[in-house]
Structure formats: structure tokens, C-alpha cells
C-alpha angles and dihedrals in degrees: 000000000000107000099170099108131097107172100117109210111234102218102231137263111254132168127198091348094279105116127076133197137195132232129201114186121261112188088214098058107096096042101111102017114160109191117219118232116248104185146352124311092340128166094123141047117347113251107171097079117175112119126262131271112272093241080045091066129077139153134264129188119277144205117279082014097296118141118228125208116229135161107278086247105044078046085054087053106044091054092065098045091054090043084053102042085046094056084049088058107265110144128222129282092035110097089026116134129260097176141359129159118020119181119232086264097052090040088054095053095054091050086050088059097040092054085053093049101041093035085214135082097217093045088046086053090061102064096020129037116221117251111289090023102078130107085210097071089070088060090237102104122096124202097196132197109242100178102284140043123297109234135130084246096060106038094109093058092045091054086065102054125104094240088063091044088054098045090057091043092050118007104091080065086068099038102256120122121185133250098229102226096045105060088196101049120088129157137229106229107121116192116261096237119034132148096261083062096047088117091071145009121262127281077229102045125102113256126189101258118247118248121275117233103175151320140231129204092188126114092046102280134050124290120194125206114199136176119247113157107202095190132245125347104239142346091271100035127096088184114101132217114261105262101235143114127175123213123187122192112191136227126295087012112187111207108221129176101264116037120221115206139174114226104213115187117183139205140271131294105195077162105052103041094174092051112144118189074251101067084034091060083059101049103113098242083048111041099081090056090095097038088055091054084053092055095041093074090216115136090227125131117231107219118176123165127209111259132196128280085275096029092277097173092192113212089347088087090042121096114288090016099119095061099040083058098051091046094055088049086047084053088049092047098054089033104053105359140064103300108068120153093020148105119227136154124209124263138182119022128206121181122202130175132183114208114319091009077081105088090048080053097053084039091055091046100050095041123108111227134120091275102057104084083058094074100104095182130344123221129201140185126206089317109122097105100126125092106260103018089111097059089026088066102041089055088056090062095033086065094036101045099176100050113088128231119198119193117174114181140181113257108216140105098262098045107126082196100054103081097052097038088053080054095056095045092047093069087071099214115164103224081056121098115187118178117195103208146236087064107212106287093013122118111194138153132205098271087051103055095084103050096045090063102027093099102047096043090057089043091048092050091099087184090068123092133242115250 
């Protein structure tokens, strides 16, 4: 197999199963392709069978130019496979889908016309499964195109053809694992540890929680402080990083299955060398980040942890990082939140950044690990004052065509974030929003930027859930 590539393929932001994207094949794609852990232990068939939430669901392209809904990460996954089966030799339009989610109604209609086909029930079971028993209800089943048509009649001929020899040569790397009986159905449930994942633990495995220091119960909500500790804040600094994450879980919280959080990591304070989230959470431009995601009725966690005196993020930012942090806030959240007792992974991902927070941001989302196609959108304020963020950054959404990035800067002379974020807007790509600012009228500084758009960027994120 050609295992040369690195680009990673971003499963795309639907809502309400109503937009569609296209694929072309890019024999790079799966190079590097890290599939995220569903469920535990996984690594065979899927067993945990409701369907999908409606923002988890998007469309791929189908055979005969149908589009196929799938789960956004079973989608992820099954890019890479076909960019990777194409670069093997396996033409188009062999290992495209026929079929992929079916609600419980669509499912019981075609259990209706199986019973009517077989005669008998046990027979029936064999080829479909009866409403609530399908794979095919958590939108991670495909059923693939192998070169011939799929029918009970023809299986010994498809497990000759060249499409099925390649899946069970290949298709473990991508997560999917087959149905025995059925040559062309395969499932997305990828195990939760696994040696492409050797970097990092699970988003699924259990992890010792990190110590509680305290909680606050104002503003209205919950917020957790936790001790993780990132390391040292640089090569040639002793001085730690101050051990501490706050995680604020809002009013009227409803635990679901899968928690969506936004990561927010802030800038520096040279001035203020002893600075906490804590204390953060209580600057005057900042105090009012965990009221807005209050008002804003989304059921979203709000997680920062505290960063060195120049956003030094520690081993957040190393290989493997990523993961090992969201593990420890998962432990916090069924230790001491609202989720005791119980086993969920995380879901949607939103990154944010004020100011140098900026460059741990821009790390997280270019990595490679089992949590980043997770990151549904990235915002940042006034952050882009590195060499190269602007086309960096361009490049992300450029791979991942259906994630968002937000950068709103500040447009004066003096700005150290102007030249990078007119970069970034000249590449002219539709899922980037870039906001020169003062708007017209509007008087802001830099401190002030993230709270002026902090509301509407969590209302606008159609994927989260009301509280």
C-alpha cells in the first residue's frame, strides 16, 4: 500500500441532512489516517446501534451519483480507505457506497420486504437485520460496490473480485470490519487502542482523574478546577505552568452521550506572572466568556487551561498531547461532573484562541491524532502573528473542506496580526471568515475582540445542541 501521504480528510459539517459535498480522490490522503474510536473495546462489529445525532450525519458520494449518508466519522474514514484503494489500483467506481445510514423506518420497510422474499424470519435475519438491529441505524455500515451486484445470490462471485480482496487486506487500517455473510458490508467501529494510536490513550479508555482543587458554582452553572499539570513552560524554563483547568459546565446542562466542548486557550500575561484561568475568568474583558455560553442556550462545556506566561501550552502542543488532555477533562467530567457513573466519549470540538494562544491553537488543529476530526470550526481572535499562519491555516481548511475558521483582527497599522490575517483572506475559500476590525462605528481593542463575538460564534455552531 502506499503509505506516503500525510493530508488527514475533515468529515463534513451537516445539519439536518440537507448539504451535500463533493470528493475527488487524492492518493495522499490516507497516509497518515488515524481512526477515532467509536465505542468500547471495538474492532469488530458495531454494537451500540441508535442512530446518530442529525449535525453527526453528512453525504458522501455514491454509486450511479447518489449521495450516501454516513456518520461524519465513518465518512472521514472511508475517504481515506478509497484514496488509498485508488492509489492500489482500484478503479472508480469500485468501494463506493450503495448504501450507508437508514433510519428505523427505512430499516422496517426493508424487513417488511425481506420477510416477503425469504418466507421465513430466520432466513430474512440473515441478509436484513429487523428495525432497531441494524448496523446500518448508527450511520456506520457500508454497504460498498465491489464490481458486481450485491445480492445473496452472487456473494460467491463478489468474494473473488479484486474490491473484497482489498478490503480484507486493508480495511482494519481504516477501522471497518465485515459481516461474514454479506461480502459488501463492512462497519465503522475502530478499537479503541490500537497501534496507530500508540502515541496516545483512547478517547474511550479509562484515564486516573486529575485532582480536584475547587469548584464554583458563580456564574450560574458549575465550574471545575482541575489540576493538570502541562509541563514546563518552555526548553529553558524550570517554572512550571500553573496546574490548573477550568471547566465550566453551564445552566440547565443536559448530559448526552457524546460531550461537545469548546477548548479555549488564552494569551499571554507577561504582567500578571501568577495568573490561573481562575483569576483569568475574572479580568474584566474575560469575565463574561463563561456568562455568554450561559445565554447562549447551547449544551456545550466550556474547558481552558492555564498556559504559560507567552501561551506555552507544555506537552498539550507534543505529539499525542491533544488526546492525553481530553482524556484527563473526560476523567474530571465523570469524576466530579455531571456525568458520574457514566461512559461518554467526547463530540464535537471547537477550538478558540485570543491573541498568542493563537500558535497552541494552529498546533492542535494540524496535528494528526484520534481528536482531530472532531474539530468542527476554529476561532480565533486577533491571534495570526506568526510567519506562515495565514497560509497554515489556509492549507487546514483547504484539506478539510467542510470544518469553519473564524479570525477576526484587529485593521491598523500597528496591528502585529494584520499581514497574516490579509493572507488568509486572500485565498478566497468559502467555509473562511475572515473580520477586519474596527467595524464601522465600532470602537474595540485587542482584549475586547473575543468577547464581542463570543456569543454569536457559539449561537451560530448549528451542530451544537439546546440546553
Amino acid at each position: 500500500m502506499n503509505r506516503s501521504g500525510s493530508a488527514l480528510f475533515e468529515a463534513p459539517l451537516v445539519h439536518e441532512l440537507v448539504q451535500h459535498f463533493e470528493w475527488e480522490a487524492d492518493a495522499n490522503a490516507a497516509g497518515t489516517f488515524i481512526p477515532v474510536a467509536v465505542e468500547r473495546p471495538g474492532g469488530g462489529r458495531i454494537r451500540d446501534k441508535r442512530p446518530p445525532r442529525p449535525s453527526d450525519i453528512v453525504y458522501v458520494p455514491g454509486v450511479g451519483g447518489r449521495k450516501i449518508p454516513l456518520h461524519r466519522l465513518a465518512a472521514a474514514a472511508w475517504r481515506a480507505l478509497v484514496d488509498e484503494a485508488r492509489a492500489d489500483g482500484i478503479a472508480a467506481p469500485l468501494l463506493l457506497p450503495v448504501s450507508g445510514f437508514r433510519s428505523p423506518q427505512h430499516q422496517a420497510e426493508l424487513w417488511r420486504q425481506a420477510l416477503l422474499r425469504y418466507g421465513s424470519p430466520a432466513i430474512a435475519r440473515r441478509y436484513v437485520a429487523p428495525p432497531g438491529g441494524s448496523a446500518h441505524q448508527s450511520g456506520r455500515a457500508i454497504d460498498f460496490y465491489l464490481g458486481g451486484r450485491n445480492d445473496s445470490r452472487n456473494i460467491p462471485h463478489l468474494r473473488t473480485l479484486p474490491a473484497y480482496q482489498w478490503l480484507v487486506d486493508y480495511a482494519a487500517d481504516f477501522g471497518f470490519y465485515p459481516y461474514s455473510v454479506e461480502p459488501w458490508h463492512w462497519e465503522y467501529n475502530p478499537p479503541a487502542s490500537s497501534p496507530e494510536m500508540e502515541t496516545s490513550q483512547p478517547l474511550t479508555q479509562p484515564v486516573s482523574s486529575p485532582s480536584l482543587i475547587k469548584v464554583e458554582d458563580q456564574p450560574i452553572g458549575s465550574t471545575l478546577y482541575v489540576n493538570i499539570d502541562l509541563g514546563p513552560e518552555g526548553p529553558t524554563s524550570d517554572k512550571p505552568i500553573r496546574p490548573m483547568t477550568g471547566i465550566f459546565i453551564p445552566q440547565n446542562y443536559r448530559p448526552q452521550p457524546q460531550i461537545d466542548l469548546i477548548l479555549y486557550l488564552h494569551g499571554f500575561h507577561l504582567d500578571r506572572p501568577n495568573l490561573t484561568i481562575e483569576t483569568y475568568w475574572r479580568l474584566p474583558f474575560f469575565r463574561d466568556l463563561r456568562e455568554r455560553v450561559n445565554s447562549s442556550q447551547k449544551n456545550v462545556i466550556l474547558v481552558s487551561p492555564t498556559l504559560g506566561l507567552r501561551s506555552q501550552a507544555g506537552w498539550l502542543t507534543s505529539p499525542g498531547g491533544f488526546d492525553r488532555y481530553l482524556d484527563l477533562v473526560l476523567a474530571a467530567l465523570t469524576t466530579y461532573g455531571p456525568y458520574k457513573g457514566q461512559s461518554p466519549t467526547i463530540g464535537n470540538n471547537i477550538l478558540a484562541c485570543h491573541s498568542g494562544g493563537g500558535k497552541a491553537m494552529k498546533v492542535l488543529a494540524l496535528s494528526n491524532q484520534r481528536s482531530t476530526p472532531l474539530i468542527r470550526e476554529c476561532w480565533g481572535f486577533d491571534c495570526m502573528y506568526n510567519c506562515g499562519d495565514g497560509l497554515a491555516w489556509a492549507g487546514w481548511v483547504n484539506s478539510n473542506p467542510n470544518v469553519k475558521l473564524y479570525n477576526y483582527y484587529l485593521n491598523t497599522p500597528k496591528s502585529g496580526t494584520r499581514v497574516e490575517s490579509k493572507v488568509l483572506q486572500s485565498q478566497n475559500q468559502p467555509n473562511v471568515t475572515v473580520v477586519a476590525l474596527p467595524l464601522p462605528g465600532q470602537s474595540i481593542s485587542h482584549d475586547q475582540v473575543p468577547i464581542t463575538f463570543w456569543l454569536p460564534r457559539i449561537q451560530g455552531a448549528s451542530f451544537l445542541l439546546a440546553r
